[in-house]
Structure formats: structure tokens, C-alpha cells
N, C-alpha and C positions, 0 to 999 in steps of 0.2 A: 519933554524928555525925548531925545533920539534912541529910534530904537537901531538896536542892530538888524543889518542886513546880512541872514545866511547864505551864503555862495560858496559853490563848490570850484576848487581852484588848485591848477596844477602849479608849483613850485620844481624850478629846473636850479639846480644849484651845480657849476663850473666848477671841478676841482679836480682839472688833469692839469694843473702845473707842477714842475718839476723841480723849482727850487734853483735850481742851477743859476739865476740870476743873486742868490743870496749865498752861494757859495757855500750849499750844504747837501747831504744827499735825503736830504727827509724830505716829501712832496712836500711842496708850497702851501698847502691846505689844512694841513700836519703842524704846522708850527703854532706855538703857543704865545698867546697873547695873552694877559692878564689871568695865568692859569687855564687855560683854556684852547685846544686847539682854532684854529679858525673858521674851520669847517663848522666847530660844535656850536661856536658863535652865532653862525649863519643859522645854524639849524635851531636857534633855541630863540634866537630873535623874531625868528618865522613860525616859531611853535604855535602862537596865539591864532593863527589864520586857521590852524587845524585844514590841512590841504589834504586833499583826495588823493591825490599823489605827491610823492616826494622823488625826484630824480637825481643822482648824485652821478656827475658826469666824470670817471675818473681816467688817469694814463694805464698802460698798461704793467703789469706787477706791482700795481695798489692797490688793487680790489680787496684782500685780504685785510689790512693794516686799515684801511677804510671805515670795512664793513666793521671792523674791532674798534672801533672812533663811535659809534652811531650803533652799537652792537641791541639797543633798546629803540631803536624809532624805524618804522615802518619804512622801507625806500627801495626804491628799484635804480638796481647799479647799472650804469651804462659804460661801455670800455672805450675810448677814444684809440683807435689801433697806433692813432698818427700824430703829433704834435702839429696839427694845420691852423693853429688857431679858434679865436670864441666861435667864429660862427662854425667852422667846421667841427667843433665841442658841439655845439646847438644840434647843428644836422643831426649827428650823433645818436640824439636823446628824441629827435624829431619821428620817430615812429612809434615810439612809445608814449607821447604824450596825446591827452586829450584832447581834441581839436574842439570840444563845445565848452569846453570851461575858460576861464579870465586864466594868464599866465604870467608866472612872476619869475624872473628870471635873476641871478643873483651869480654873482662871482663875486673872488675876494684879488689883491691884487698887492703885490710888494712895494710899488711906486706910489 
């Protein structure tokens, strides 16, 4: 029988897109897929890992509609001031994460 191995692990989840490649004004992270947004996806697929932290990297004037997406799961919001892209999303979220924990990095994507 394998046992499980307990690890404490930061989870960085990407969700300053803006939509605008899908030609709508709801963020990108926002839209619903099988009843669900996608963000909630992300977060419910990752639930089982039970992560020490949970980062949700969002654009800015989403924080609100976000935090009301996720309004029961522990997470610390990070504001990406700039659309510069993922790594610049990462940088981001990069002072707030753990540096001794395993890190799971997760975005969602229109293409």
C-alpha cells in the first residue's frame, strides 16, 4: 500500500487575463465552463493538495468580482498593476510566496 506523502506546498494560480482576446468584458478567469467559472475549476481541481497558500494573481478592478468567485477558500490576492505577461504575473505573486515549499504554478488559457 503507498502511503501518502504530506507536503506543504504553495499554489500560484494566473488570472489577470482580460478577456479581450474572446471578445467580452468579463476577465478571462471569469468565464464559465461546464457551470463553472475557471478560476473555480483551477481551485477545486487543486483542492485535494490542501496548499499552505493559495495565490490568485489577478488585473487590476478584479479583485472584488474575484474575491466573490472564491468568496470560501483561503487566498491571498495579488494585483498585477500591468498586463506584461505570465512571468511578469509570477514576479507579481513572487514576494509573497514561500521559497521552502514545492510550487505549483497554474494558469488557464483561451487558445
Amino acid at each position: 500500500m503507498k502511503q501518502r506523502v504530506e507536503m506543504k506546498t504553495t499554489i500560484v494560480i494566473l488570472a489577470a487575463g482580460e478577456g479581450t482576446r474572446m471578445k467580452s468584458s468579463i476577465p478571462k478567469s471569469l468565464h464559465r465552463v461546464a457551470g463553472k467559472s475557471m478560476l473555480r475549476h483551477i481551485v477545486d481541481t487543486t483542492s485535494n493538495i490542501e496548499p499552505e497558500q493559495l495565490i490568485v494573481v489577478h488585473s487590476p478592478n478584479t479583485e472584488d468580482t474575484i474575491k466573490e468567485e472564491l468568496f470560501k477558500t483561503k487566498t491571498i490576492f495579488v494585483e498585477q498593476d500591468k498586463p506584461l505577461g505570465t512571468g511578469h504575473a509570477l514576479r507579481a505573486a513572487n514576494p509573497l510566496i514561500e521559497k521552502t515549499m514545492p510550487l505549483l504554478f497554474c494558469l488557464q488559457t483561451s487558445h
